[in-house]
KOLBA-647174 format. One record per residue (C-alpha): residue in one letter; x, y, z. Coordinates in steps of 0.001 Angstrom, whole numbers, plus 500000, padded with zeros to 6 digits. Layout:
BEGIN
A|X|Y|Z
...
END
This chain:
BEGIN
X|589142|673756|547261
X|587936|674964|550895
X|591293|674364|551953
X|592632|676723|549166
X|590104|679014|550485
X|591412|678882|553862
X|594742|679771|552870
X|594008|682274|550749
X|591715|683916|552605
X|594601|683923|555490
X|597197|685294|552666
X|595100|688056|551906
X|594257|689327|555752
X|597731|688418|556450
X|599378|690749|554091
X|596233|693431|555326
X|597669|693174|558968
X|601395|694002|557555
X|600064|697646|555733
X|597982|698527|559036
X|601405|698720|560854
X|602080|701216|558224
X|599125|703337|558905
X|597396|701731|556102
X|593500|701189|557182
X|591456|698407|556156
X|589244|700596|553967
X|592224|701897|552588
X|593338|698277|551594
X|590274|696582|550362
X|589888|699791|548213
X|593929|698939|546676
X|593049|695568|546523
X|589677|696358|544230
X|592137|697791|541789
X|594210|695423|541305
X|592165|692366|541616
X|590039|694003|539234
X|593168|694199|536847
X|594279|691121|537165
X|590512|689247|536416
X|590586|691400|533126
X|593853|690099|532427
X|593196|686592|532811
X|590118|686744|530876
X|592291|687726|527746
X|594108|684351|527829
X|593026|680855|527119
X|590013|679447|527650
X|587832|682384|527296
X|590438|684567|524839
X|588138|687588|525710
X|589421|691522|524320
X|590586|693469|527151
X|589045|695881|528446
X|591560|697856|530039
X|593462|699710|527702
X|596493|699539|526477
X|599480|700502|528505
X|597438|700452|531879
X|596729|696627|532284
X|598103|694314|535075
X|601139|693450|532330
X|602080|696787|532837
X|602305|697015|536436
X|603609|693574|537144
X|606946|694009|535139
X|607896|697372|537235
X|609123|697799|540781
X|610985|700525|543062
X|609666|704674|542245
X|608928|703564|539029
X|606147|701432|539561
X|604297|703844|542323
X|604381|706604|539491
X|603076|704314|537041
X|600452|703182|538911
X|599283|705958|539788
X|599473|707304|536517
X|597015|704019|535682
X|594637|704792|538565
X|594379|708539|536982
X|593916|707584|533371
X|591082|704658|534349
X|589117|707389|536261
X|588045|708563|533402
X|586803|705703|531549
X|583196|704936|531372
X|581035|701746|532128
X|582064|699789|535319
X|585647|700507|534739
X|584405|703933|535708
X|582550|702864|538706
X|585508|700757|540065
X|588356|703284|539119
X|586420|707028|539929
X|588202|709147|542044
X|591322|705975|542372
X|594258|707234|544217
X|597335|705187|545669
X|597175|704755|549202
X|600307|702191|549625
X|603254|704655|549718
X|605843|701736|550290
X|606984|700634|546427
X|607882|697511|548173
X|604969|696925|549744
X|602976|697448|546274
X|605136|694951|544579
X|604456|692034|547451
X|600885|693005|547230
X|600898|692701|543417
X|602948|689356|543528
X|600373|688076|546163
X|597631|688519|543581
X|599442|687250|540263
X|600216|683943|542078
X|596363|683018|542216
X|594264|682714|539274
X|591320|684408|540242
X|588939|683810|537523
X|589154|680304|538202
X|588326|680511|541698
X|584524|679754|542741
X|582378|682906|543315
X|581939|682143|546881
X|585474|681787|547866
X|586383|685485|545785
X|582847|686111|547727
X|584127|685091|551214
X|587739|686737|551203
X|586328|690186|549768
X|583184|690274|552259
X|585655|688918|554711
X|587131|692493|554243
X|584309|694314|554306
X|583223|692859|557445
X|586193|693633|558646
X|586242|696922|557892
X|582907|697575|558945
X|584125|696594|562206
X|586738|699152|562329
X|584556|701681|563896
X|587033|704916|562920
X|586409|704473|559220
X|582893|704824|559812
X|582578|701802|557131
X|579933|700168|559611
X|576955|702416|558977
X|576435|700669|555430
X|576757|697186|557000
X|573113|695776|557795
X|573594|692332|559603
X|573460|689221|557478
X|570468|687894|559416
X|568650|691067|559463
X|568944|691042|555331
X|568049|686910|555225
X|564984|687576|557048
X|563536|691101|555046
X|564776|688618|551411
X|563018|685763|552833
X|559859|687489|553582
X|559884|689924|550091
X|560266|686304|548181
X|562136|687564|544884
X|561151|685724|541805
X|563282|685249|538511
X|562757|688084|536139
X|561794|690307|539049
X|563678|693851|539361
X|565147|694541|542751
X|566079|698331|543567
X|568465|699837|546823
X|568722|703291|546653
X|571460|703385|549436
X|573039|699821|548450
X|576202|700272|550477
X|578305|697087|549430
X|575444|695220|548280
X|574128|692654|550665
X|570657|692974|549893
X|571754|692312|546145
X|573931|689063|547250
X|571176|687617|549638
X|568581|688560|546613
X|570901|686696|543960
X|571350|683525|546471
X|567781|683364|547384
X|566450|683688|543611
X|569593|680872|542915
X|568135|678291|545231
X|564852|678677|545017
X|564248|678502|541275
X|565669|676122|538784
X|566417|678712|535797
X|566698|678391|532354
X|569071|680218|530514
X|567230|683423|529659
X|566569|683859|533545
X|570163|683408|534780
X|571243|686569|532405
X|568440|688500|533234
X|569762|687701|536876
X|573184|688628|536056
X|572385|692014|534009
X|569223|693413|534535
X|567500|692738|537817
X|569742|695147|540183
X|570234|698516|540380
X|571586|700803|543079
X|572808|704035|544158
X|575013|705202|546458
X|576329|708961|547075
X|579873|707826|548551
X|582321|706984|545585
X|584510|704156|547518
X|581174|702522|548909
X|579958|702211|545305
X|583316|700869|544299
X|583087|697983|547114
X|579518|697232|545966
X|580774|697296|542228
X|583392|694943|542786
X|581356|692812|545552
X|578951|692044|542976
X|581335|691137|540460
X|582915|688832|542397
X|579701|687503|542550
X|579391|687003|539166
X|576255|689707|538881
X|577009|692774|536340
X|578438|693035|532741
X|579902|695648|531280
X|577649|697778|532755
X|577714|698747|536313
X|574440|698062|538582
X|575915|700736|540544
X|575206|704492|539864
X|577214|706801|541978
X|574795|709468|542670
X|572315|711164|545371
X|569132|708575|544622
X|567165|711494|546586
X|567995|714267|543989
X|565590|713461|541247
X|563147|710445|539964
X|565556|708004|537865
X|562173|707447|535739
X|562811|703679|536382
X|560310|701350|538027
X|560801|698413|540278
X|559411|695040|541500
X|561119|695311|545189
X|562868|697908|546813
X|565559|696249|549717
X|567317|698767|551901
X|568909|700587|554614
X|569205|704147|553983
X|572153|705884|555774
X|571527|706618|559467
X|571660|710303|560381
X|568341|711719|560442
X|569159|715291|558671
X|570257|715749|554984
X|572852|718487|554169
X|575227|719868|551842
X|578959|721065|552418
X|579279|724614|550879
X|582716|726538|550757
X|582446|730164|550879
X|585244|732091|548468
X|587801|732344|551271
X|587684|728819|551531
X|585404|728520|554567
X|583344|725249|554903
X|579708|724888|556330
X|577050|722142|556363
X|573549|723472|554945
X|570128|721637|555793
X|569367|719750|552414
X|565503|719900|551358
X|564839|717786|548376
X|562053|719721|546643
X|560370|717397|544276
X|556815|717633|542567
X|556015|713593|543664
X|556791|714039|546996
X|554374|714497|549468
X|556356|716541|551651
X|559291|718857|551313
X|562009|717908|554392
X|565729|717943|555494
X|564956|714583|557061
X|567070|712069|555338
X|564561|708719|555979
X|561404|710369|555348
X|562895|711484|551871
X|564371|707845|551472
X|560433|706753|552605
X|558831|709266|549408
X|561876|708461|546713
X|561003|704620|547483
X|557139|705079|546807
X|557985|706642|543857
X|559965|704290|542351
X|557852|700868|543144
X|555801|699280|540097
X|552075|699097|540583
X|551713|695608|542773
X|555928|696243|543753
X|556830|695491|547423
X|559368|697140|549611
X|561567|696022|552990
X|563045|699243|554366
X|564799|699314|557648
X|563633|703060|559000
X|564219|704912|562423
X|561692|705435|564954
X|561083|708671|564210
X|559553|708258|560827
X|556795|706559|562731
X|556171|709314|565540
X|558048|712455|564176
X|555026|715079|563765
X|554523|717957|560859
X|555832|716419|557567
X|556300|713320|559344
X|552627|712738|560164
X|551697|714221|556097
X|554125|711165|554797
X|552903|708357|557467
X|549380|709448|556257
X|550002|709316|552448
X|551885|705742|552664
X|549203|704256|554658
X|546121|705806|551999
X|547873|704988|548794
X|550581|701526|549366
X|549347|698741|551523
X|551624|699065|554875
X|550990|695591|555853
X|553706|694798|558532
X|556436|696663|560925
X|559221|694748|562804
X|560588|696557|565500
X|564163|696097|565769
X|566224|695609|569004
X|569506|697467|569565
X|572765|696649|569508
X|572668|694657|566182
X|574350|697717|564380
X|577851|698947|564372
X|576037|702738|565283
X|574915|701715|568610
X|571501|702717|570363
X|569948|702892|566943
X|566583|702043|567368
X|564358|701056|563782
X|561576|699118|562543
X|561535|697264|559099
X|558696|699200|557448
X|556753|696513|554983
X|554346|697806|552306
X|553299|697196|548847
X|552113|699750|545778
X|548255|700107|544812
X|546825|702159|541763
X|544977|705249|542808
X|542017|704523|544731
X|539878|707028|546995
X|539553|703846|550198
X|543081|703271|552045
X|544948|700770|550805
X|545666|699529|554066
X|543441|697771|556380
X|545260|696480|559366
X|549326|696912|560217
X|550440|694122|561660
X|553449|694706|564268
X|556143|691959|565214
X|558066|692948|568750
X|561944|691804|568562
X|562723|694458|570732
X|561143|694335|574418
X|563081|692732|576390
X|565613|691660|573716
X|569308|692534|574085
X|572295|691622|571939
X|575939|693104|571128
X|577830|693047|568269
X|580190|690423|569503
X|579317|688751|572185
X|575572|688380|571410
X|575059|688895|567557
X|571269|688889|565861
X|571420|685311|564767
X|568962|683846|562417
X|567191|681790|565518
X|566380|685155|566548
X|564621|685530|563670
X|562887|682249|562663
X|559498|683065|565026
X|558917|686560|562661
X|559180|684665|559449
X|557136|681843|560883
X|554435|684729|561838
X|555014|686889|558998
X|553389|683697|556608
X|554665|685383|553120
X|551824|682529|551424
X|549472|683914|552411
X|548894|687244|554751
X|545439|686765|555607
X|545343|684062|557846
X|547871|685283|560163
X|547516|684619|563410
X|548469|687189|566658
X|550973|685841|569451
X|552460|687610|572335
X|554774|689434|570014
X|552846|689792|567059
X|550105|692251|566628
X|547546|693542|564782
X|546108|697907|564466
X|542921|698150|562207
X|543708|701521|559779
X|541090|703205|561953
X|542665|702899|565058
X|546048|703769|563455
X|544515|707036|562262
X|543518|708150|565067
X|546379|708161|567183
X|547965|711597|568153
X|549747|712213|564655
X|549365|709567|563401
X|551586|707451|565439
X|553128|704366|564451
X|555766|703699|567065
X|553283|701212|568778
X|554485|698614|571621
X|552729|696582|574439
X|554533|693669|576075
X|555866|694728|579589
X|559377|695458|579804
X|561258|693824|582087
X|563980|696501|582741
X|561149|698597|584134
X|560518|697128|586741
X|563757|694501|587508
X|566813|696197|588572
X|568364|692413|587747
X|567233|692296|584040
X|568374|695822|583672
X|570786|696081|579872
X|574497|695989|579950
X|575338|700375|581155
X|576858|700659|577130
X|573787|699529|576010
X|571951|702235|578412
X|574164|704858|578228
X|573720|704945|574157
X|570148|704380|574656
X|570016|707682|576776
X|572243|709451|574239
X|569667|708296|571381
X|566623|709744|573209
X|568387|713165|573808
X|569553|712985|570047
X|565829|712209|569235
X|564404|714980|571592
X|566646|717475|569847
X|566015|716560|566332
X|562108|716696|567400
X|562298|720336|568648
X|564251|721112|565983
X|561242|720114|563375
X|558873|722166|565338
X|561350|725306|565406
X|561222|724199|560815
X|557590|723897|561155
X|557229|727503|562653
X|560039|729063|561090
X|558344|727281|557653
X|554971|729892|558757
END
C-alpha cells in the first residue's frame, strides 16, 4: 500500500509539474484537482459496496465529464463548476465561486484520466491525506501565491494540540482555519489517545469542528482536506465568512489558531467610476472590549467570546498584542481580569513562510464573572533568544519543542517548575508594567554582544524591516488614539 502511495503521490505532482509549464500555479491546480477528486469520490460512492444516492446532480457528475473531450468538454465543465456553485451544504463550500483554470482541453482530459484510474474511496485516509497536504505544502511554499501565510508549521500545531489535550466529545473552534491543520492534528491526537466507542467517533466526525475562513479557495482546501480525512458529512465544518463580523452565538471547548498575519483590518470599496481603495475596518461589537482596526486584537476579543465557561484556547499572536498601547493595553487588561492567561511561548523567527514574524502562543482559559483576576501568575517559555532556524535548511522540528511541553506539565500546572527558559510574572507585577506590557524576555542574547553568533543577514535584514513595520503601525495607533479625541 505505501508503495501505491509512493507512486501515486509521484503521479499526481508529476502531472502538477506538466500544467506549471503552462502557467498553471500550484494553487491553481490543487484547487482543479478539489473538483474533480471531489467528483469522482461521489461517484464511486454510488456503486457497490456502499450503493450510496449521489449527491451531485444529475447531468453534472464525473459520468458526465469523463465521456467528453476536445471544446466540448472545457464548456461542459465549466458549465458544471457554474451550476454546483450554487448548491448548498459542502457541495457549496467545495464548488463556491469554481472556475476552470486548465485552458488546455487536453490537458483536462489527462488530468481527468489520471484520477478515474485510482479508486479513491478505497484508498486509506492518510495516503488521500499525504498527496493532498503534499500539495498544500507545496503550495504554501510557493511564496507568489501568498498560500504560505495560512500554513502554521506541523510542529508548531503538535506542540499547542499536545499541550490543549482535546478529549472525545470536546468542541474545537478556528476562526481563521486556513486548510485545517489544527483540525487534522486535533482529530489524530483525540484518535490515539482515546479508545472510542461508536457514539464518540461520529461526534468526532460531525460535530466537534467548526471553522471560518474569509478567503473562498482557502475554505475549499480546508473543506476538502478534512474530507479526505474522513471528518465532515453532509455538512461542511467550514463556514466561509468574516468570523470577526458578528458573534456566531456558538460556544466552544478549545479554540486552536493562527489568525492571518497583517496587523490592520480593511475593506476594498469601489467608488462609482470604478475606483478601488482599502478602508481601515473597525469591528464595532457590544462584547468587545475595545473597538480597533487591528486584526489580532479583534481575533484576541472574538476568541473570548466564543470559549465555554472552563474552555481553553492556543492562539499564535504577534508581539504587538502584548506591548501595543491604547486599545491594546484595555484588551491585555480585560483577558488577564476575566480568563486565566496561564502561559506565553515566545516564538523564534524564521519558522514561517512570512519571514521576520515575530509571535508568542498566547495560552488562557475562560472563568465566570468574578470581581479578583482570574490570573495569578503568567508563566513565559523563551524559544526565541538565541534560537535561529530557516524554512529549509533549519526547520522548527519537534526536538525543538519537546523541553516546552516537558515544562509546560498539561497534568498538572501548579507544580511547575522555572528553568533558564521558563519563567514565571505574578499578576501584580504584570500590571504594573508601563501598559501593561507583556512582551517580557531575560536570557542574554548572544548576537548582542558576539559579532560570530550574529543571524544569517536575511534573517537580519527582515528582522529590521519588522521593527520599522512595527514602529509605523505603533505611531499610527497613537495618531487613531488622538484622532479618536
Amino acid at each position: 500500500m505505501k508503495n501505491n502511495s509512493s507512486t501515486l503521490v509521484q503521479k499526481v505532482w508529476s502531472f502538477c509539474d506538466t500544467l506549471r509549464d503552462d502557467g498553471v500555479s500550484y494553487g491553481d491546480y490543487v484547487e482543479q484537482l478539489t473538483y474533480l477528486l471531489f467528483l469522482k469520490m461521489a461517484d464511486e460512492q454510488t456503486k457497490p459496496p456502499l450503493n450510496r444516492p449521489n449527491i451531485i446532480p444529475k447531468g453534472f457528475d464525473w459520468e458526465s465529464l469523463i465521456k467528453l473531450d476536445g471544446g466540448e468538454l472545457e464548456l461542459h465543465y465549466r458549465n458544471v463548476l457554474q451550476t454546483l456553485s450554487k448548491e448548498r451544504g459542502l457541495l457549496g463550500v467545495i464548488f463556491r465561486k469554481s472556475q476552470n483554470k486548465i485552458q488546455d482541453p487536453a490537458k483536462l482530459k489527462r488530468l481527468l484520466k489520471l484520477i478515474d484510474e485510482e479508486v479513491w474511496v478505497g484508498l486509506d485516509v492518510d495516503i488521500k491525506g499525504e498527496i493532498y497536504e503534499g500539495l498544500l505544502e507545496k503550495n504554501a511554499q510557493d511564496t507568489k501565491s501568498g498560500a504560505g501565510q495560512y500554513f502554521t508549521p506541523r510542529a508548531l500545531i503538535n506542540a499547542m494540540v499536545k499541550v490543549t489535550n482535546p478529549k472525545p466529545e470536546e468542541t474545537i473552534a478556528d476562526p481563521a482555519c486556513g486548510t485545517g491543520g489544527f483540525f487534522l492534528e486535533a482529530h489524530d491526537y483525540i484518535t490515539n489517545n482515546y479508545n472510542l466507542d461508536k457514539a464518540q467517533k461520529e461526534f468526532l466526525k460531525e460535530k466537534t469542528f467548526s471553522g471560518w475562513d474569509i478567503v473562498d479557495n482557502t475554505a475549499r482546501l480546508c473543506a476538502m482536506n478534512l474530507f479526505l480525512h474522513g471528518i465532515g458529512g453532509e455538512e461542511s465544518p467550514v463556514t466561509v465568512s468574516d468570523s470577526l463580523m458578528s458573534d456566531p452565538g456558538k460556544r466552544f471547548d478549545i479554540v486552536l489558531t493562527n489568525p492571518p498575519f497583517g496587523k490592520k483590518s480593511s475593506v476594498t470599496i469601489t467608488n462609482g467610476e470604478g475606483v478601488s481603495s482599502k478602508e481601515q475596518l473597525s469591528y464595532e461589537r457590544e462584547d468587545f472590549w475595545a473597538t480597533t482596526s487591528n486584526k489580532q486584537l479583534n481575533f484576541l476579543q472574538h476568541i473570548s467570546t466564543i470559549l465555554k465557561i472552563d474552555g481553553r484556547a492556543a492562539v499564535v499572536l504577534p508581539d504587538n498584542v502584548l506591548f501595543e498601547a491604547g486599545k491594546g493595553e484595555i484588551v491585555r487588561k480585560k483577558l488577564l481580569q476575566q480568563f486565566n492567561v496561564h502561559t506565553i511561548l515566545r516564538l523564534p523567527t524564521g519558522i514561517f513562510y512570512a519571514q521576520g514574524v515575530k509571535a508568542n502562543v498566547v495560552f488562557f482559559e475562560k472563568r465566570k464573572a468574578s470581581e479578583e483576576p482570574w490570573t495569578k501568575e503568567v508563566w513565559y517559555y523563551d524559544l526565541r533568544t538565541n534560537m535561529h532556524f530557516t524554512l529549509k535548511e533549519r526547520p522548527l522540528s519537534a526536538k525543538e519543542l519537546e523541553d516546552f511541553i516537558k515544562s509546560y506539565n498539561a497534568e498538572d500546572l501548579s507544580t511547575r517548575k522555572e528553568t533558564e527558559r521558563f519563567k514565571k510574572y505574578t499578576y501584580e507585577e504584570l500590571i504594573k508594567r508601563d501598559n501593561t506590557n507583556l512582551d517580557i524576555f531575560w536570557i542574554k542574547d548572544d548576537s548582542l554582544v558576539d559579532l560570530e553568533n550574529l543571524p544569517e543577514p536575511e534573517i537580519l535584514l527582515e528582522e529590521i524591516i519588522d521593527n520599522l513595520k512595527n514602529a509605523l503601525e505603533e505611531f499610527e495607533s497613537v495618531r487613531e488614539e488622538f484622532d479618536s479625541k
